[in-house]
C-alpha positions as CSV (number, residue, x, y, z in Angstrom):
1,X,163.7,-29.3,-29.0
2,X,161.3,-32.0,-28.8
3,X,157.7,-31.2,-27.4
4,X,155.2,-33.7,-26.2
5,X,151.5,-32.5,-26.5
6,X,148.5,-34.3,-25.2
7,X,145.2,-33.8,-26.6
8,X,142.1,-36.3,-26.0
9,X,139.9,-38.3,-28.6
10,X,137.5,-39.6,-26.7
11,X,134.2,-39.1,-27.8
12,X,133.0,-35.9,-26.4
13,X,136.2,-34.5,-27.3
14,X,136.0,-35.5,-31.2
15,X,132.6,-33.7,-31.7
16,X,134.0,-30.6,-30.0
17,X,136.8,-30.7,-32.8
18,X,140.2,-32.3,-31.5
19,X,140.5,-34.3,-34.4
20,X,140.4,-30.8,-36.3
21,X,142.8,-29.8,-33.5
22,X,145.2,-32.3,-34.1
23,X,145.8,-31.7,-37.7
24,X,146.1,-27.9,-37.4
25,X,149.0,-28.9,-34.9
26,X,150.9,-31.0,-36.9
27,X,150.5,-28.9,-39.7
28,X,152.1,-25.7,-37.9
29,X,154.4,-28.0,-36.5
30,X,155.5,-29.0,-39.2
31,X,155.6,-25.7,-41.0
32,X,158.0,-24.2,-37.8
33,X,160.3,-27.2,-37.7
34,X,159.1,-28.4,-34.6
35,X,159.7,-32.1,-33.0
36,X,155.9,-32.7,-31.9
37,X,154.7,-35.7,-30.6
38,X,151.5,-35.7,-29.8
39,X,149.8,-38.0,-27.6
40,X,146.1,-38.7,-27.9
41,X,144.6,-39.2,-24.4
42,X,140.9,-39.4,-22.7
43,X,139.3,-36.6,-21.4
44,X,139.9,-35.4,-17.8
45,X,136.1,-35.0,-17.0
46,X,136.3,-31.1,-17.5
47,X,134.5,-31.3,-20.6
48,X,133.6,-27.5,-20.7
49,X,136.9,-26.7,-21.6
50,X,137.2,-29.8,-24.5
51,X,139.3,-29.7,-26.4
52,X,141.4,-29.1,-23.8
53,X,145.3,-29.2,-24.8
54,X,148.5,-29.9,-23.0
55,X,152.1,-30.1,-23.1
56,X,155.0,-31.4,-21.1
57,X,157.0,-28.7,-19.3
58,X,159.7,-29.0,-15.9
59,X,156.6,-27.9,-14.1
60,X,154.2,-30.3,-15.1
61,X,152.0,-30.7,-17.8
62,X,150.4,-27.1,-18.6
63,X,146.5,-27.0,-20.0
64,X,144.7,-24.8,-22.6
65,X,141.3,-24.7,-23.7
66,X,139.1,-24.8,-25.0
67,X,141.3,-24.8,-28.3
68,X,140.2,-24.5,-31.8
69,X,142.0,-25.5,-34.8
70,X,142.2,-21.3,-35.4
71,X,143.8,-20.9,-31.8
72,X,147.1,-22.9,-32.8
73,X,149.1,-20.3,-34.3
74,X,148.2,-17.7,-31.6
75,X,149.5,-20.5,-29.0
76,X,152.3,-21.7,-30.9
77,X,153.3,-17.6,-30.8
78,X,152.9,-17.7,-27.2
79,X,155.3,-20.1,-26.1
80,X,153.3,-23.4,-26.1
81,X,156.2,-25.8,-25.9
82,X,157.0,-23.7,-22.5
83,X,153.5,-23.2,-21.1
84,X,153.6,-19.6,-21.8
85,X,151.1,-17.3,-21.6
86,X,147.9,-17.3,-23.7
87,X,144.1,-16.5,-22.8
88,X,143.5,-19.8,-22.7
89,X,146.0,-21.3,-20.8
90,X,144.6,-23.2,-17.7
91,X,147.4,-23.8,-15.8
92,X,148.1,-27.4,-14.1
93,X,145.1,-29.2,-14.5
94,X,145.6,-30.8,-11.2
95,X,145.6,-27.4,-9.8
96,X,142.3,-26.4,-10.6
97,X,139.3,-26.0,-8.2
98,X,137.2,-28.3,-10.6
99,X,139.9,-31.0,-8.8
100,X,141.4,-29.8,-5.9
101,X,138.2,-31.3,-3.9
102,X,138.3,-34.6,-6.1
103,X,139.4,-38.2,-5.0
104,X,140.1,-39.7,-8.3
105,X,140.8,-43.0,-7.2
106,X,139.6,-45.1,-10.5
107,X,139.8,-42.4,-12.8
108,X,143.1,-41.1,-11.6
109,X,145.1,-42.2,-15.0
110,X,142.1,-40.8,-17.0
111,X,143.1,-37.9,-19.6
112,X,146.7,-38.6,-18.1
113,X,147.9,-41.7,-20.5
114,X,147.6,-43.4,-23.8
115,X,144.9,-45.4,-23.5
116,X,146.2,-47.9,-26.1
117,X,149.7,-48.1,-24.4
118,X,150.6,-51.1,-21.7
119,X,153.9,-49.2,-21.1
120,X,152.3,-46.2,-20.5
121,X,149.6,-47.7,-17.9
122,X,152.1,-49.4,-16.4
123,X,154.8,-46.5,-15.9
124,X,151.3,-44.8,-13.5
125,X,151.3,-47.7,-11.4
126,X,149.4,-49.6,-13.7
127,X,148.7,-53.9,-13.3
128,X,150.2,-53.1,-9.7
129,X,146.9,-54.7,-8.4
130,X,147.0,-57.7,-10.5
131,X,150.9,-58.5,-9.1
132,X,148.5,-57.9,-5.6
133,X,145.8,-60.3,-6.1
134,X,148.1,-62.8,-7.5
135,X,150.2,-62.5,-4.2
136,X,146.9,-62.6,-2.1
137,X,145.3,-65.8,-3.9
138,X,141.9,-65.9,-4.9
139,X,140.6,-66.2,-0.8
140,X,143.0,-63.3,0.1
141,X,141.8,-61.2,-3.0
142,X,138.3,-61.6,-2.4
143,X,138.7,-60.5,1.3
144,X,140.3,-57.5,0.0
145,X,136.8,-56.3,-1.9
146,X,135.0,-57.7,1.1
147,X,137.2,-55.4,3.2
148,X,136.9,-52.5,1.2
149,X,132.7,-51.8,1.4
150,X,132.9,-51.5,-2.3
151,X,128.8,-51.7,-3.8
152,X,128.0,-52.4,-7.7
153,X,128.1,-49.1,-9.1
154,X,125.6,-49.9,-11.7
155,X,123.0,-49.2,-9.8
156,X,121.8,-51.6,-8.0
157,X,124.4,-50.8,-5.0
158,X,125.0,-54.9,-4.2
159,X,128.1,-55.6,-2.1
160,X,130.8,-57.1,-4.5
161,X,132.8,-58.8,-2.5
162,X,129.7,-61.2,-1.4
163,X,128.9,-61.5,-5.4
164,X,132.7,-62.6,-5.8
165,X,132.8,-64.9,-2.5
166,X,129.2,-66.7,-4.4
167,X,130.9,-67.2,-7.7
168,X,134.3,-68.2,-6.3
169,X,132.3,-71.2,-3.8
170,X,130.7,-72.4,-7.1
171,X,131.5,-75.6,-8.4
172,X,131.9,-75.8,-12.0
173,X,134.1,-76.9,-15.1
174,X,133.8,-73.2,-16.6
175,X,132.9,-69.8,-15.1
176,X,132.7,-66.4,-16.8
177,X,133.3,-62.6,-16.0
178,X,131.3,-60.3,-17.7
179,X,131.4,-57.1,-17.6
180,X,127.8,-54.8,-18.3
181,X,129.1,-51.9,-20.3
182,X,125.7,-50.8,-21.4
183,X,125.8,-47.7,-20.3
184,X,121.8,-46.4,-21.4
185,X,121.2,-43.8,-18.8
186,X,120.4,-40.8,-19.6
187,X,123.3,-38.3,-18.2
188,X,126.0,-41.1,-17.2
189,X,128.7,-40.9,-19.0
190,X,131.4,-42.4,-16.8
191,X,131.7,-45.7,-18.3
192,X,132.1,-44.2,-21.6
193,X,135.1,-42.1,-20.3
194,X,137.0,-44.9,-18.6
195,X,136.6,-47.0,-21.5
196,X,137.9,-44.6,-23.9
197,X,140.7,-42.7,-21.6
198,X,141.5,-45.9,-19.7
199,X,140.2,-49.1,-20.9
200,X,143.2,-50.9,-19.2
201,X,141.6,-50.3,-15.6
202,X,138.6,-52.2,-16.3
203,X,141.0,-55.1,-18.3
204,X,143.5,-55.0,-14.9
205,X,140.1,-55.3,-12.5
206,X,138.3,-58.1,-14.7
207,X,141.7,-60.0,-14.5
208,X,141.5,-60.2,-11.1
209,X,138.1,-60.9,-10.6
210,X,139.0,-63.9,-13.2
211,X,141.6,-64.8,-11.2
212,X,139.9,-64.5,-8.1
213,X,136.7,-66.9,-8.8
214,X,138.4,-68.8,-11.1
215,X,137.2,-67.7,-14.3
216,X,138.9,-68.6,-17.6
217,X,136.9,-66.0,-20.2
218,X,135.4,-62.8,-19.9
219,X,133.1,-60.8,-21.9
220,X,132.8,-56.7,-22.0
221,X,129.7,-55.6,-23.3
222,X,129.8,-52.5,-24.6
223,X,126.7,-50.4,-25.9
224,X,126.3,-50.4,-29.7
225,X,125.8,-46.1,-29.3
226,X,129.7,-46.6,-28.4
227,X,131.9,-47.0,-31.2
228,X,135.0,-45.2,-30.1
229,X,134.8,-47.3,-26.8
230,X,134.4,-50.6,-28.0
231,X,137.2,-49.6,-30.7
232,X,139.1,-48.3,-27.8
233,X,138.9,-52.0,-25.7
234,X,139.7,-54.0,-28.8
235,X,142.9,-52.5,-29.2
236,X,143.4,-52.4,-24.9
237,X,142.6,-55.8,-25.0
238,X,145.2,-57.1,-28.0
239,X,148.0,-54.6,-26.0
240,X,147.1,-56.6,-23.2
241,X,147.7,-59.8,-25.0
242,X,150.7,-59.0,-26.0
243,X,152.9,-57.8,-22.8
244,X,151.3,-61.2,-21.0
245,X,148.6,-60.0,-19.3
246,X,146.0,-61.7,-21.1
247,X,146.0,-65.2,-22.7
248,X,146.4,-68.7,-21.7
249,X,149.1,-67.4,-19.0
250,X,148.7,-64.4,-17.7
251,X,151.9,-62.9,-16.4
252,X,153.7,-66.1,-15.9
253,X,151.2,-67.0,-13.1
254,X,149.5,-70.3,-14.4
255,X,146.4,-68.9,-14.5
256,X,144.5,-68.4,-18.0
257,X,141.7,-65.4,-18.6
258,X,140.6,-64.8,-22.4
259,X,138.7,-61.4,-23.0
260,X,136.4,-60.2,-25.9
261,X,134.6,-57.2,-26.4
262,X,130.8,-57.5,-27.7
263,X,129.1,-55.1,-29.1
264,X,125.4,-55.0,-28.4
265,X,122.1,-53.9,-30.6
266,X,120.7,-51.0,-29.0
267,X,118.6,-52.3,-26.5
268,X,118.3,-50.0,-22.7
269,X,116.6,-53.1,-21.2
270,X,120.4,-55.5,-22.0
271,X,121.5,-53.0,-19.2
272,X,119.6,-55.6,-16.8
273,X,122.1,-58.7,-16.2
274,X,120.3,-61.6,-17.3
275,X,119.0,-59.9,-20.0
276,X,122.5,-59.2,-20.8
277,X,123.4,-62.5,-20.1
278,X,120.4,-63.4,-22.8
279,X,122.0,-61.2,-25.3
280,X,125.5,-62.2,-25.2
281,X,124.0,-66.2,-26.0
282,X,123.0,-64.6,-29.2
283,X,119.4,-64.9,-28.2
284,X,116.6,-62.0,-27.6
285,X,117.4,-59.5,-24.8
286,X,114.4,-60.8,-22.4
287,X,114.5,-60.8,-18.6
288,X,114.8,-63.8,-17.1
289,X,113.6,-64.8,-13.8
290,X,115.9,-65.1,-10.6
291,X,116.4,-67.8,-9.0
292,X,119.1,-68.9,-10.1
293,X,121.0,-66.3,-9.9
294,X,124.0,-65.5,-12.5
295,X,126.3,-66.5,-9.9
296,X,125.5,-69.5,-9.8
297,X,123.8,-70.0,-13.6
298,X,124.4,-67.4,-15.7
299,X,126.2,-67.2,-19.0
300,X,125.4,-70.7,-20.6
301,X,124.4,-71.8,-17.5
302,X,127.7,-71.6,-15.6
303,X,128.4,-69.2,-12.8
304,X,129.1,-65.8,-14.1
305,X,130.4,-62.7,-12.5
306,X,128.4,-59.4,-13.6
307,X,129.7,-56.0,-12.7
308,X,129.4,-52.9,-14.1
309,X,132.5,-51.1,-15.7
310,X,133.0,-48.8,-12.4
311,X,133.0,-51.8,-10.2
312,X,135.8,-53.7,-11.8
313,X,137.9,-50.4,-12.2
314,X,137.6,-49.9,-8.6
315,X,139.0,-53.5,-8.0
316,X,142.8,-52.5,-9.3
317,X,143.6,-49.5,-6.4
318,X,141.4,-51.8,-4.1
319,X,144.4,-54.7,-4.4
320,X,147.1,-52.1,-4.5
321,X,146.7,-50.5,-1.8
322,X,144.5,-52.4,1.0
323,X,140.6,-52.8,1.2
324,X,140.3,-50.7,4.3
325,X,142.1,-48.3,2.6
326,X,139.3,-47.4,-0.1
327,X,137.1,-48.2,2.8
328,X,138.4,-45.1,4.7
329,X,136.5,-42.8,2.0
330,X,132.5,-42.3,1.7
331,X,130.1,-42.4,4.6
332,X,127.8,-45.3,6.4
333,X,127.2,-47.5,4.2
334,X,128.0,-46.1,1.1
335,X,132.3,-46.5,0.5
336,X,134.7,-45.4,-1.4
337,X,134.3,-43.3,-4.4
338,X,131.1,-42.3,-6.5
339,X,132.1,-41.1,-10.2
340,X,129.7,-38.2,-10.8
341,X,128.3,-37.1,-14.2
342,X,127.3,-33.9,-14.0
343,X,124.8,-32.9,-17.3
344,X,122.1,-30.7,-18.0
345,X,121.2,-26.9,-17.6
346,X,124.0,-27.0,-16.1
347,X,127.5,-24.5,-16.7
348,X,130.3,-26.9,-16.0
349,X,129.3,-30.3,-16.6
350,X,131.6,-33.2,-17.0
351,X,133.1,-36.0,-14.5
352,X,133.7,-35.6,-10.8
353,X,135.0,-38.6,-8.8
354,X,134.6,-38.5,-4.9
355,X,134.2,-39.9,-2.0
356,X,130.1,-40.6,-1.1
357,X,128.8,-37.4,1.3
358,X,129.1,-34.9,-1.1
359,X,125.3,-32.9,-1.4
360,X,123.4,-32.1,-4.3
361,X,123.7,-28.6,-3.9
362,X,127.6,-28.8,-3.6
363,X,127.8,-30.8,-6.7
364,X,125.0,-28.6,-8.7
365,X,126.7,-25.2,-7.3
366,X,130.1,-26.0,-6.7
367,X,131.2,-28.0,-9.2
368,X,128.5,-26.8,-11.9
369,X,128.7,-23.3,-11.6
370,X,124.6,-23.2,-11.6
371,X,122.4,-24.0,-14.5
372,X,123.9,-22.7,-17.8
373,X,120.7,-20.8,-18.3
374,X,120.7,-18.9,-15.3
375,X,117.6,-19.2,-14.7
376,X,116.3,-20.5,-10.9
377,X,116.9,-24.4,-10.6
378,X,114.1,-26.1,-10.3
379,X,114.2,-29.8,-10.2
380,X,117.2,-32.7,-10.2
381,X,117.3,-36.1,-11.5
382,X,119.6,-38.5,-9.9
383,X,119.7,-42.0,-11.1
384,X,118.9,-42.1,-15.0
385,X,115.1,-42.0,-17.0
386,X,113.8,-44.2,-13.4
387,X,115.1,-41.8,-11.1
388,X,113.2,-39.6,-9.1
389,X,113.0,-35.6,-9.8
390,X,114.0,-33.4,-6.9
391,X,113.0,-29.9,-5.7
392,X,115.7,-27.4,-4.6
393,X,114.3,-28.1,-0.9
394,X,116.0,-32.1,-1.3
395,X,119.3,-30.2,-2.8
396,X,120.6,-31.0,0.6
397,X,120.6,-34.9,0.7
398,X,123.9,-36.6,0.3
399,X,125.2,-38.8,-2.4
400,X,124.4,-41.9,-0.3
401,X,122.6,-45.0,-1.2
402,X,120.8,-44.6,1.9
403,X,120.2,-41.3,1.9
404,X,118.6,-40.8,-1.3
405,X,116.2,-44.4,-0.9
406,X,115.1,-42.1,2.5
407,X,114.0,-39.7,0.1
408,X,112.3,-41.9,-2.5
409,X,115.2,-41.7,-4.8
410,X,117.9,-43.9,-6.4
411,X,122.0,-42.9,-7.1
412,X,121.9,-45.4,-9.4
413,X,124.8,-45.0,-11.9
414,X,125.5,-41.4,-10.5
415,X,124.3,-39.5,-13.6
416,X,122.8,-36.4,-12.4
417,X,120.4,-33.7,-14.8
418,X,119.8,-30.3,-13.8
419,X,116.3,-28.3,-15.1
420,X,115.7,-24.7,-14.6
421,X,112.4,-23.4,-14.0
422,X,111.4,-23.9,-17.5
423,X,110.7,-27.8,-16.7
424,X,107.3,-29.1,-17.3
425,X,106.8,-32.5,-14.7
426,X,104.0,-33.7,-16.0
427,X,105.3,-34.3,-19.3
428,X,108.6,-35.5,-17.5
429,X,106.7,-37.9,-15.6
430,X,104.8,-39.0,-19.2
431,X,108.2,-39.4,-21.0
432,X,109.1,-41.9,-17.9
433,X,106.1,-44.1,-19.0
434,X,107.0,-43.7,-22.6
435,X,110.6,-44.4,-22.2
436,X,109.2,-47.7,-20.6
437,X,106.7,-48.2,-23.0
438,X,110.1,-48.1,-25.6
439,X,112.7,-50.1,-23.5
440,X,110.1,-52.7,-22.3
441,X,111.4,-56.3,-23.1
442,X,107.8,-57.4,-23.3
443,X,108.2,-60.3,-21.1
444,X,105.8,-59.8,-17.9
445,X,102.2,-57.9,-18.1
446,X,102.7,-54.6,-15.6
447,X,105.6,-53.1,-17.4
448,X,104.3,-54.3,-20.9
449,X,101.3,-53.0,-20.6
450,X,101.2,-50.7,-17.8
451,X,103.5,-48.2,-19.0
452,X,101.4,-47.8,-22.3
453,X,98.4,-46.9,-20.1
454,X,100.5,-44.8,-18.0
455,X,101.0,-43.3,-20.7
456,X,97.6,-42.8,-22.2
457,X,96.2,-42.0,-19.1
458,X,98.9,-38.9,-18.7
459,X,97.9,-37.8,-21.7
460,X,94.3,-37.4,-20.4
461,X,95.6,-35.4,-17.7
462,X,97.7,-33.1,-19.6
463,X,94.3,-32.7,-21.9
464,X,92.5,-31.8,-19.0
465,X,90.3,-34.5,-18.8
466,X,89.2,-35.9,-15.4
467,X,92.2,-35.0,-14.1
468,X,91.7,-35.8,-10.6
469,X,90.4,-39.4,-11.3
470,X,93.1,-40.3,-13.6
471,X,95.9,-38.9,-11.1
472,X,94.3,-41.6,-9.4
473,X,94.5,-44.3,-11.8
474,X,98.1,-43.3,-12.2
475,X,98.6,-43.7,-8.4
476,X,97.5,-47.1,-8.8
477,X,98.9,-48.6,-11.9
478,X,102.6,-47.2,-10.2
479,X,102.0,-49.2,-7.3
480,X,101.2,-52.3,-9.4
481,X,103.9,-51.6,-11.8
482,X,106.5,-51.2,-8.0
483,X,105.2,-54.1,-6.9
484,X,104.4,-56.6,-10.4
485,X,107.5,-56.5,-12.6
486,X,109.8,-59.0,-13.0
487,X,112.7,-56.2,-13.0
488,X,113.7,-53.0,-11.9
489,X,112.3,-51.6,-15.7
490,X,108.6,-52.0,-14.7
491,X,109.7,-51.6,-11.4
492,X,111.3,-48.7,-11.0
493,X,109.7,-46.4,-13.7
494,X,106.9,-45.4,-11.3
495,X,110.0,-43.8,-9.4
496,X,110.0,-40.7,-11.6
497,X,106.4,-40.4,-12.1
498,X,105.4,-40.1,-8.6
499,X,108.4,-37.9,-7.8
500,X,107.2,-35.4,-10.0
501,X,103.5,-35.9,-8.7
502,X,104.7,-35.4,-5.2
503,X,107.4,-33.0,-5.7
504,X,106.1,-30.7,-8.2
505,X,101.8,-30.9,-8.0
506,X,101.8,-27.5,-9.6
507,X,102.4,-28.8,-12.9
508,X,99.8,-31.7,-12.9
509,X,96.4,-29.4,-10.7
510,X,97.7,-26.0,-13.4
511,X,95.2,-28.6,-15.5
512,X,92.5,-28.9,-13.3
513,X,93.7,-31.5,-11.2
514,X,94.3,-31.7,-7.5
515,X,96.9,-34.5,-6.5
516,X,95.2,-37.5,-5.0
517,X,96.7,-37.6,-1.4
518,X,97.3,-41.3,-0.3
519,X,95.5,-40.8,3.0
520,X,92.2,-39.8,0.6
């Protein structure tokens, strides 16, 4: 009898053991006389249970985890090959509450296929939205992401379809895509996932963003902390090239799009898109100023498409199946679906995609399962190291761009870190200016220098030392530091500092301090 097994290596999944997995399996496999193939996937998102294994059966593919390499025996006993009975068996995946209030719209094929197989992308309805969008022509395609509300899921929330419309008007004898797969922020782990589980979907989505403003080459790149992802794209993108969907035809349509993936040197601040842009010309990572905008000069001076990984991998179901369509998920002016990371004090964290509307509190409590301490949770950050901290009484607020700017806080990439009550906020909201102090680019003077004295002067207040004037100070140099950067690093690292001065002032007048009121 043959048996198919599926067990992930993306990264997560490797340093939970699965490579260990894998060999103890083919080992007792081989020691039974069993016809194993085993099929090395991405993770699902429920990374609690890595390694999580599965096998074919009539019924559907049947889970078990978490599984270590001493569990194989005791599973092969149990009737593995038929799903049978074991402590760890999980059931359908698809069947499990983690999912049954999920709309997994771009992550979908995510744990389900080989990531390094065109035929097996295409046998889930993969490159269905590339046929679409060459059908549409570039005018019809763009109309589509118009049409379907969808915002840059990098952070900055931009509409997409008025970035595409910008690039496809320009006039030019060469345009780019490029895709920002620097994913630096702390708790996001989405891009990682889709790159490593799915890395066709983002190929597929930057293909039709070539096609649709007329781009001939295209650049991914991908964070240097990521070397199973960019490994993972390389061989995506050479798959790709070889069933036609990549090269100087792509499939049969006339139109040519070439890809690389670029690995970059470590730097946070290269998540910014000219900086980016800077990197990619081989040059420093420095910030430069807008206008002109990358649409219109960008990569070498030409106009370039930037999206982050989420927003291109959004594009293929987008084309398949009708901008209004995705537009009929999320709420105001928020559409579609939000990939959530969920990471942290936190017992069930992983990847949860849904539509925009979900709470805080429903994602925290019932998707997380509470802080993995069990202790009382005390505050949230939303958005990455510049997001704001929440208290449990802002649980409440929706995963909405608007919503969360109401409250003084960003979605940003949809990374989301729980604390218990053991949290200190005034050395959270020092690490914010020391994280900027780090990632700085050096390039203008508030975010150069005002997150080192940010820092310093934090330091006074945690020492106890005129605490209420420096509060003060700190007030100040945030609202220079808002208002003076040349980018949303100097700009947005006040965010987190006066979140935790406004949310938490406990932890800042426990020294000695009262919190300067803006009214005083």
């Amino acid at each position: 009898m043959s048996i198919t097994l599926y067990l992930p290596k993306d990264a997560a999944s490797l340093a939970l053991g699965a490579d260990r997995v894998a060999r103890a399996l083919q080992r007792s496999a081989q020691a039974r006389g069993l016809d194993v193939t085993l099929v090395r996937t991405g993770s699902r998102g429920m990374l609690w249970l890595e390694p999580m294994l599965e096998v074919e059966t009539p019924e559907g593919r049947i889970a078990y985890g978490p599984v270590r390499p001493g569990d194989v025996e005791s599973l092969l006993d149990a009737g593995l090959p038929e799903g049978g009975a074991h402590r760890l068996r999980i059931g359908r995946p698809e069947d499990q509450p983690y999912f049954a209030r999920q709309q997994r719209l771009t992550f979908g094929r995510c744990g389900v296929i080989d990531p390094a197989s065109v035929e097996s992308y295409r046998a889930h309805g993969g490159y269905r939205g590339l046929e679409a969008a060459l059908a549409a022509g570039p005018a019809g395609t763009v109309e589509a992401v118009k049409a379907s509300g969808l915002r840059g899921r990098g952070g900055a929330g931009f509409p997409t379809g008025i970035k595409w419309n910008t690039v496809m008007l320009a006039q030019a004898p060469q345009k780019y895509v490029v895709c920002n797969a620097d994913e630096g922020d702390s708790g996001t782990f989405a891009d990682r996932m889709l790159m490593e589980g799915d890395p066709l979907t983002l190929i597929e989505g930057m293909t039709i963003a070539a096609v649709a403003v007329g781009a001939t080459r295209g650049y991914i790149y991908c964070r240097s902390e990521y070397p199973h992802a960019f490994a993972a794209l390389e061989t995506a993108i050479a798959a790709a090239e070889r069933a036609g969907y990549l090269g100087a035809d792509v499939m049969g349509s006339g139109h040519a799009f070439h890809l690389e993936a670029r690995l970059g040197a470590g730097a946070y601040i290269c998540g910014e898109e000219t900086s980016l842009l800077e990197s990619l010309e081989g040059k420093r990572g420095l910030v430069r100023a807008k206008p002109p905008i990358p649409a219109l000069k960008g990569l070498f001076g030409q106009p370039t498409l930037v999206n982050n990984v989420l927003s291109f991998a959004a594009v293929p179901w987008i084309l398949e199946h009708g901008g209004p369509a995705y537009a009929a998920y999320g709420m105001g002016r928020s559409l579609g679906t939000l990939p959530i990371q969920l990471a942290g004090n936190v017992k069930r964290g992983g990847l949860i995609e849904t539509a925009f509307g979900l709470t805080l509190r429903e994602v925290i409590e019932e998707f997380g399962g509470g802080t993995a301490s069990g202790r009382p949770l005390r505050a949230v950050q939303v958005g990455g190291p510049l997001g704001a901290y929440f208290p449990e009484s802002l649980l409440d607020t929706p995963l909405d761009y608007e919503a969360f700017a109401a409250k003084k806080g960003l979605l940003g990439h949809g990374g989301i870190v729980v604390f218990d009550d053991t949290v200190d906020l005034a050395r959270q909201a020092r690490f914010a200016f020391e994280f900027c102090a780090a990632e700085s680019c050096g390039k203008c003077t508030p975010c150069r220098i005002g997150a080192v004295r940010g820092m310093e002067t934090i330091d006074k207040v945690l020492a106890g030392e005129s605490p209420r004037e420096n509060l003060a100070l700190v007030t100040d140099l945030c609202e220079v530091m808002t208002d003076g950067s040349l980018c949303a690093m100097g700009g947005l690292t006040p965010v987190p500092v006066m979140s935790a001065l406004t949310h938490f002032p406990e932890d800042f007048s426990g020294r000695g301090a009262k919190l300067p009121l803006a009214a005083e």
